[in-house]
N, C-alpha and C positions, 0 to 999 in steps of 0.2 A: 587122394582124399585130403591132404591134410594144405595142397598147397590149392583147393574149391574153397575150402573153410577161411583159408587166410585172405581171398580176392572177396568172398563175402563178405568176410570182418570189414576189410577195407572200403566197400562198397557203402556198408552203413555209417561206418565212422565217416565218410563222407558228405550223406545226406544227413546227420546232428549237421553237422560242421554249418551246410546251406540254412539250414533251419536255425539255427540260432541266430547267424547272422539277420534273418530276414525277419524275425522276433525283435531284433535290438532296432532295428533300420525305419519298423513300425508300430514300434509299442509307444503309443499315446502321453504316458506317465513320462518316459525318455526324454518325446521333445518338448515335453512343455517344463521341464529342468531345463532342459539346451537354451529355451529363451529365454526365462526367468534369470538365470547365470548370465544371458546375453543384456537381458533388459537391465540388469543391477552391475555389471560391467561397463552399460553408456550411461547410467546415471550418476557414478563415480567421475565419469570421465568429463563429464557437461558441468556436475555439479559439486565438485570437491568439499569436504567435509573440513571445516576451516577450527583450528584449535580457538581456544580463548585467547590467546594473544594477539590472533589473525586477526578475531573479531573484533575486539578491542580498538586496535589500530587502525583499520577501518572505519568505527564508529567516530573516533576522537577526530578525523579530516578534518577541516572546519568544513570543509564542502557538504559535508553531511549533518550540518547544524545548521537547522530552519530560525528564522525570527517571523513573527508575524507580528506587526507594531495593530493595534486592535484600536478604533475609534472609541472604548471603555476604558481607555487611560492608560495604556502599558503595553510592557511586549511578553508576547510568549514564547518562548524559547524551546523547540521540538527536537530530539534527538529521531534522525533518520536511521532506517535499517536496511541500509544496501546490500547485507548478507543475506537476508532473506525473501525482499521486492527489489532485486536490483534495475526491475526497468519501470517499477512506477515511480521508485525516487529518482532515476534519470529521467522523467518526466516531469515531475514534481523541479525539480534543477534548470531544469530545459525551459520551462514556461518561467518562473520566479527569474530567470535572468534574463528572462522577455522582457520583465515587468508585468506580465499578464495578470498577476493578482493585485494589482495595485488599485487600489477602491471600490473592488468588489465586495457585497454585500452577504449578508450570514442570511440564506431565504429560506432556508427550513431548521428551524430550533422549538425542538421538542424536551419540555422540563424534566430532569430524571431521566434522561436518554442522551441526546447530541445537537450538535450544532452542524450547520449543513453551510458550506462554502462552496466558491469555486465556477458558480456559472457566471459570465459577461451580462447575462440577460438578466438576472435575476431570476427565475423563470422556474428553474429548477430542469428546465430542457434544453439548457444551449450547453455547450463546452470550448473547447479548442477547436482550431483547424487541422490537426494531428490525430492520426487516427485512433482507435480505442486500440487498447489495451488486454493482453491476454490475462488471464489470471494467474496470480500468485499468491493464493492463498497457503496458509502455512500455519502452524503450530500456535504461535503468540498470543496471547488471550487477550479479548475486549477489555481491559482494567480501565480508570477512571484516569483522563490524557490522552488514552492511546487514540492515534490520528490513524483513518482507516478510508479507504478509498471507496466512493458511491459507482453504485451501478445498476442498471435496469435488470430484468428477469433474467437479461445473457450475462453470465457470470465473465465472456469476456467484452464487455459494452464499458467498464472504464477510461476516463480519457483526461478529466480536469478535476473535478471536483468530489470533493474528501469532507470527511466531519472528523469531529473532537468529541469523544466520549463525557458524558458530565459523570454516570455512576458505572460500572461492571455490568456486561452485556453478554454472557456467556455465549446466548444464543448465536451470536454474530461470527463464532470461532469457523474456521476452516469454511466461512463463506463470502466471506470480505475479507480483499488485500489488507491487511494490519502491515503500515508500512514505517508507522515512529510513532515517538509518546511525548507527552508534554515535560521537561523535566524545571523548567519555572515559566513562573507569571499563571500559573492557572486560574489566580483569584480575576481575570480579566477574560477567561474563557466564560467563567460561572456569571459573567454582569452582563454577556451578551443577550439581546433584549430577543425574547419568547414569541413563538408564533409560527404561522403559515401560512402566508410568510408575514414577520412580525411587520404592526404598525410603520412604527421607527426601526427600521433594519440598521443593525451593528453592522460596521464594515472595518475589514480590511486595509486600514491604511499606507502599507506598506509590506513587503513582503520581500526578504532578502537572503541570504547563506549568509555565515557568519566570515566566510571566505571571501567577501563583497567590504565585508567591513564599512556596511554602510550606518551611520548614527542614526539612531532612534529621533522620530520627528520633536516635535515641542508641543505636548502634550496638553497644555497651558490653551492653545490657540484651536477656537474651535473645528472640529473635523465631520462637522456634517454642515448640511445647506440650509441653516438655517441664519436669519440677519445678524449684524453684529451689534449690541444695543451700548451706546456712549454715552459719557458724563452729557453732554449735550442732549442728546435723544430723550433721559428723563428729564434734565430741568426747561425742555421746549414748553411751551403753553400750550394748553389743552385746546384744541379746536383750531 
């Protein structure tokens, strides 16, 4: 009798044992912890959490320090943000040491909104030869300077062309790469001339890293196409 009871006990302690396990192997809540713990494991691993001094040091490169010399008389000077868009400011680096922005036009500038750069065409439809860009949208707010990357309905259709905030754009957060901000010369973002695309289009007239070390043009000498007029030119006689 007593040794039917103890092969029984044993019997059932047996089938808990299978049952639990086969509970733990497919309860839903389980694995979708198992991934979460997996997904936040390769996001550490892909995307390290950089202290303020990381960031810091990073920002200060020259390499991550834009100049944009503006046919409105000065340069503006853009602190890049490789901690947080590191492949559209390698884009951004990659074409400026092309030259690629060099006398390209501002073709869509909206007052109380931004300035829109960056196509060859003017056109607002051409870019690079370099493919688009994935998105890297991220935390940083639309404030007034901040340099943010354009792109069509596909969030990842970025490729060249970027604008310059004139006021706070909230709306624009976590859906435009925010990839750097003006930190001088903005009073030359504010005089670039309005439109869609403007009459007289502001351009570009040079575009450098401050790692290039290249001198601001001479500002003095006109930079659009229009004639040069001389002492001679006025005192000619009329007819």
């Amino acid at each position: 009798m007593l040794r039917t009871s103890a092969l029984v006990h044993s019997v059932w302690v047996m089938i808990f044992a299978v049952l639990a396990v086969a509970a733990v192997q497919t309860s839903p809540a389980l694995a979708q912890d198992s991934e979460a713990e997996a997904e936040t494991a390769a996001e550490v691993e892909v995307a390290p959490v950089l202290t303020p001094e990381e960031r810091k040091e990073m920002r200060d490169n020259p390499a991550n320090t834009l100049h944009l010399d503006l046919s409105t008389g000065g340069r503006v000077t853009i602190q890049l943000y490789p901690d947080v868009a590191p492949k559209h400011v390698e884009r951004i680096q990659t074409l400026v040491q092309q030259g690629f922005y060099d006398g390209i036009v501002f073709h869509r500038v909206i007052d109380g909104f931004m300035a829109q750069t960056g196509d060859p065409t003017g056109t607002g439809q051409g870019g690079s030869s370099m493919p688009d860009l994935e998105e890297e949208f991220n935390r940083i707010p639309h404030l007034r300077g901040s340099v943010s990357m354009a792109r069509t309905n596909d969030p990842n259709s970025a490729n060249s062309q970027f604008f310059i905030v004139f006021y706070p754009r909230f709306s624009l957060d976590n859906k435009y790469t925010n990839f750097g901000r003006v930190k001088a010369g903005m009073q030359y973002v504010d005089l670039i001339n309005r439109g869609e695309p403007p009459a007289q289009p502001s351009r570009i007239i040079q575009a450098s890293l401050a790692s290039q070390n290249k001198p601001m043009p001479n500002f003095a000498q006109p930079v659009d196409d229009e004639p040069v007029i001389t002492v001679d030119d006025l005192n000619a006689p009329i007819g």
